[in-house]
C-alpha positions in Angstrom: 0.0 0.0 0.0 1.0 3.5 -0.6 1.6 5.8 2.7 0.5 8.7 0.1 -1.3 9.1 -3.5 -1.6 12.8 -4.8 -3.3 12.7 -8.1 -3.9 15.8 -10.3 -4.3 17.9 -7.0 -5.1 21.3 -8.3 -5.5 24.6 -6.5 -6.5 27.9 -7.3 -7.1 30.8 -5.2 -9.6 33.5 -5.7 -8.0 36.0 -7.9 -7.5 33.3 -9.8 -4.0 32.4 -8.5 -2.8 29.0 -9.8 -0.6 27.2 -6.8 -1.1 23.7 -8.0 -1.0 22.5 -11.7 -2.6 19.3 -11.7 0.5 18.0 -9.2 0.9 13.7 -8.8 2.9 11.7 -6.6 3.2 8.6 -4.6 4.4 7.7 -1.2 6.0 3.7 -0.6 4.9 3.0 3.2 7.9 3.2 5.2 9.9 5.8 2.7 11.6 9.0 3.6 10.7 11.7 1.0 12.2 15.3 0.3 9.9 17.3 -1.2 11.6 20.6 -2.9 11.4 23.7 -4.5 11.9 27.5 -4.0 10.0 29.4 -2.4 6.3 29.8 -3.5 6.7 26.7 -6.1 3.7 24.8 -4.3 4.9 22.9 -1.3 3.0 24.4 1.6 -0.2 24.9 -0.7 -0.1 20.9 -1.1 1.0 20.3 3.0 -1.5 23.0 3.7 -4.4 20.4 1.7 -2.7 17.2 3.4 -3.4 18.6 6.9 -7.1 20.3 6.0 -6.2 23.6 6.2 -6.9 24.2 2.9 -9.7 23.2 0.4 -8.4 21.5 -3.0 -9.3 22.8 -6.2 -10.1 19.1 -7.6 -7.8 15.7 -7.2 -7.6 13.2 -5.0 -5.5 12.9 -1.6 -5.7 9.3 -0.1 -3.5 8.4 2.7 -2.5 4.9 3.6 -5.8 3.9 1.1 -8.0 6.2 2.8 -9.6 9.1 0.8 -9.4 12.5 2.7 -12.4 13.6 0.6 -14.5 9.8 2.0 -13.0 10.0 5.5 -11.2 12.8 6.5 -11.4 11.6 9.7 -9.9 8.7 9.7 -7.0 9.6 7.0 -6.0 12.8 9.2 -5.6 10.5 11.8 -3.1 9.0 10.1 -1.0 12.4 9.6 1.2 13.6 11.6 2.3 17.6 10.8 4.7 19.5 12.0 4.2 22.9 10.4 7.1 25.8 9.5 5.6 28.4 11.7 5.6 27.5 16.0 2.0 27.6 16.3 1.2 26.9 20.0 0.1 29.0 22.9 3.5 30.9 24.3 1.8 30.6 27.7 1.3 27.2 28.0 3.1 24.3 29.5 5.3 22.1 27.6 3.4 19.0 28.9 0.1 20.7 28.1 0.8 21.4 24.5 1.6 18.1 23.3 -1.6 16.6 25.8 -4.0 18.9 24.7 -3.1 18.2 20.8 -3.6 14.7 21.4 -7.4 15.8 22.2 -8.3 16.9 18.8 -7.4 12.8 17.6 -9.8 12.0 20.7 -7.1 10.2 22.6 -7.7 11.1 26.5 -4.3 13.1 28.6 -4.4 9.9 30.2 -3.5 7.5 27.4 -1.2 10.3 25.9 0.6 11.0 28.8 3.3 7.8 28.0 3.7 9.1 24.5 4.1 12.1 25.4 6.6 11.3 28.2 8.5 9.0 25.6 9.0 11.4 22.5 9.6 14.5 25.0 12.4 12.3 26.5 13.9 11.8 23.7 14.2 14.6 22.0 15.7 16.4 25.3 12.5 18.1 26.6 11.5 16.0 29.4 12.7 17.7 32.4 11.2 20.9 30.7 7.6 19.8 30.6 6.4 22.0 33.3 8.3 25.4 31.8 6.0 27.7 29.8 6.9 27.5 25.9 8.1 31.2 26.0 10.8 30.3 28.2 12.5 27.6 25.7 14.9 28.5 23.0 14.2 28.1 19.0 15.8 24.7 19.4 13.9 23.1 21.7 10.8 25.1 20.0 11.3 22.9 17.0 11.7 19.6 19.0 8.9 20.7 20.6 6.7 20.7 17.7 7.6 17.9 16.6 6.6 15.9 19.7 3.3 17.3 19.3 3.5 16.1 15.8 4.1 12.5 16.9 1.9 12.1 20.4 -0.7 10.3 18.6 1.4 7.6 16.8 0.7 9.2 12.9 2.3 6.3 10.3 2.9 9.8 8.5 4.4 12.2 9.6 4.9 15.5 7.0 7.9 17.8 8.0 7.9 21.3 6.9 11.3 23.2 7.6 12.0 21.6 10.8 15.0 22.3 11.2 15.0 25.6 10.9 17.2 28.1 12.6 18.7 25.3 14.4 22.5 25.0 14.7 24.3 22.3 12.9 25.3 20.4 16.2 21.0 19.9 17.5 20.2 19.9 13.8 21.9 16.2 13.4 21.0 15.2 16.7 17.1 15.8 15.2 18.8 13.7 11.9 19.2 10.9 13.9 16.0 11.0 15.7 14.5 11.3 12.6 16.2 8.2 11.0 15.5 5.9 14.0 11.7 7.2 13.9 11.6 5.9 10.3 14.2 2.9 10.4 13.1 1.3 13.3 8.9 2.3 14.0 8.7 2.5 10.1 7.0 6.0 10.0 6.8 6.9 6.3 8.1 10.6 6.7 7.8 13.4 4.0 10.0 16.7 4.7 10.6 19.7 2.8 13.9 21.9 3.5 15.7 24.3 2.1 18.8 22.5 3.0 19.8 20.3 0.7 22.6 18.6 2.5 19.6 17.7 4.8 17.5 16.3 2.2 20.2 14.2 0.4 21.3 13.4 4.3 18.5 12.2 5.2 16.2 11.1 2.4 15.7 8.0 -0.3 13.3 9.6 -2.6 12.7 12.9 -4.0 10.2 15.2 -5.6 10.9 18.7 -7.3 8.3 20.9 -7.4 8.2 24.4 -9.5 5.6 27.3 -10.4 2.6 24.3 -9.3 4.1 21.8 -11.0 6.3 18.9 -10.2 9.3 18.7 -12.4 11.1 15.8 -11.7 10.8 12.9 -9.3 13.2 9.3 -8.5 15.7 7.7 -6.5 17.8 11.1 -5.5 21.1 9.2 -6.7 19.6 8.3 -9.8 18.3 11.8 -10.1 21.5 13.5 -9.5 23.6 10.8 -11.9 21.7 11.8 -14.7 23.5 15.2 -14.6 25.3 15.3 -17.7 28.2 17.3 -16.1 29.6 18.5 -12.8 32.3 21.2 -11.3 35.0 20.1 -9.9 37.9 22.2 -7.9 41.3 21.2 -7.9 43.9 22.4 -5.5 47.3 22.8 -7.2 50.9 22.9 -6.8 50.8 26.4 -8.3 48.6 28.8 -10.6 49.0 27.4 -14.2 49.8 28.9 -16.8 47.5 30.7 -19.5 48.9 28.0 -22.2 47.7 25.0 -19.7 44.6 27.3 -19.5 44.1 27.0 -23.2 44.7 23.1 -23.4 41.9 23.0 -20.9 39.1 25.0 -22.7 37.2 22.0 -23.4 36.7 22.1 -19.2 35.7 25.2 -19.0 38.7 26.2 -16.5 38.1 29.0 -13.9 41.0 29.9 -11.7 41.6 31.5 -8.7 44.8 31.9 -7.0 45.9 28.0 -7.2 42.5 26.4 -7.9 41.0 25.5 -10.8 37.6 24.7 -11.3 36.7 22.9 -14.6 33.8 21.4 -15.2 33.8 17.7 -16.2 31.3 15.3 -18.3 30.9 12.1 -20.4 33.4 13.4 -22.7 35.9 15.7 -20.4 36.5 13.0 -17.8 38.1 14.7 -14.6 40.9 12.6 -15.5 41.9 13.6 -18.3 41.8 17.1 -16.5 44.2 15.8 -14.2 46.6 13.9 -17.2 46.5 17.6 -18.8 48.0 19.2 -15.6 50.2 16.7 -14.8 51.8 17.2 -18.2 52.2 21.1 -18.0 53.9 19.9 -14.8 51.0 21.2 -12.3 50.4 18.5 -9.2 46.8 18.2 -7.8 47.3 18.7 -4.0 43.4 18.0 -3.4 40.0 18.2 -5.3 36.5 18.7 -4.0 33.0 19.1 -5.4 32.4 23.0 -6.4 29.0 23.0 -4.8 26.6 20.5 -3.2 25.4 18.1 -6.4 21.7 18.2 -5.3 21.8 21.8 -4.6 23.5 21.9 -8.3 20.8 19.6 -9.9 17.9 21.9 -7.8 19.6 25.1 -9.6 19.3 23.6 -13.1 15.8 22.3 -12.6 13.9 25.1 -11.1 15.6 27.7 -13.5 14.5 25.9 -17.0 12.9 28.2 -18.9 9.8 25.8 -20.2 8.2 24.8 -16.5 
């Protein structure tokens, strides 16, 4: 069974703003899926409709079989969200906030409270559930929600930039949480991020979404091999000369100082780059990716002309 189905979900607002274009997609149970984009390609309109906040256009949503149109109900309870924005009372106990949301799945404080004890444990919080949310940093914010996202044992959970703001030292420790939760209690999870080192970090399977529509979608190594060429900085011995320069054209050379970035491909294999130098007499002390590859294949994708 599928965790998720999304087929032909459109949107339009009034004004007649198109956010979804007929988008499709499918969820395997027990998957971890980045969904990307830029900013106002579609991504929260489409959580937004996941989580009943907001009314399709036409489509259908089924979660785990269940239509959200035939039983809302029962395929929300499913769901597990854990929106961008902290949206929980500032006032309110830690304890409280995760309790009280376990009310709206009609599961009682009592039979919450040992969720809630377990997820709040692990993610640090526990000896902070009687502190008022306005007294915890953006850190433990964001754990926080997600606790509150998991307290009634969703089989899918949606992430939307939760990782936000976080430093890169409780960002991983949320990583690994995050892989246990779907390694080990096989919650199907689907997170959007604009940090790409997160998403090829964390996730199997991606989707890229753009002006409503989705754009590509696959295994993210198969997605990112089918790049036809990559940049590639090499540290050298020295600066090369502008007669090496001119033997590399074909790689696109771009110095600076003693690096060289060239760009390889199917034909321009990095080592014949490296052969090239060698000859003029250059020695490659290091090389490194220019940029991240997803981050490279999100650039080309989301800034084709013919979306």
């Amino acid at each position: 069974m599928k965790a998720l189905e999304v087929k032909n979900v459109r949107k339009t607002y009034a004004g007649g703003v198109e956010a979804l274009k007929g988008v499709s997609l499918s969820l395997e149970e027990g998957d971890f899926f980045a969904l990307l984009g830029p900013n106002g390609a579609g991504k929260t309109t489409l959580i937004n409709i996941l989580s009943g906040l907001v009314n399709k256009t036409s489509g259908e949503l089924l979660v785990h079989g269940v239509s959200i149109d035939q039983d809302a109900a029962q395929a929300k309870l499913q769901i597990g969200v854990v929106p961008q924005e902290f949206n929980f009372g500032i006032f309110e106990k830690v304890i409280d906030i995760v309790l009280d949301q376990a009310g709206y799945y009609g599961i009682s404080r009592r039979q919450a409270y040992p969720n809630a004890k377990k997820y709040l444990t692990q993610l640090g919080l526990w000896e902070k559930r009687d502190v008022q949310a306005r007294e915890l940093s953006g850190g433990m914010k964001r754990r926080l929600m997600i606790v509150r996202g998991l307290v009634h044992n969703p089989k899918f959970l949606i992430l939307d930039e939760p990782t936000a703001g976080v430093d890169i030292e409780l960002r991983r420790g949320m990583w690994d949480f995050l892989r246990e939760l779907n390694r080990d209690k096989g919650v199907t999870i689907l997170l959007t991020t604009h940090y790409l080192e997160e998403a090829e970090e964390l996730c199997r399977h991606m989707a890229l979404i753009n002006q409503g529509k989705i754009v590509s979608s696959g295994l993210i190594k198969d997605l990112l091999a089918s790049m036809e060429d990559e940049s590639v900085t090499l540290d050298l011995s020295q600066t090369p000369a502008k007669e090496t320069l001119l033997d590399l054209a074909p790689f696109h050379p771009r110095v600076t100082e003693r690096s060289l970035e060239v760009t390889v491909n199917k034909q321009n294999s990095l080592s014949q780059a490296i052969q090239r130098l060698s000859g003029a007499g250059l020695e490659v002390l290091s090389l490194r990716n220019t940029s991240n590859r997803l981050e490279e294949y999100f650039l080309r994708m989301t800034q084709k002309k013919d979306v």
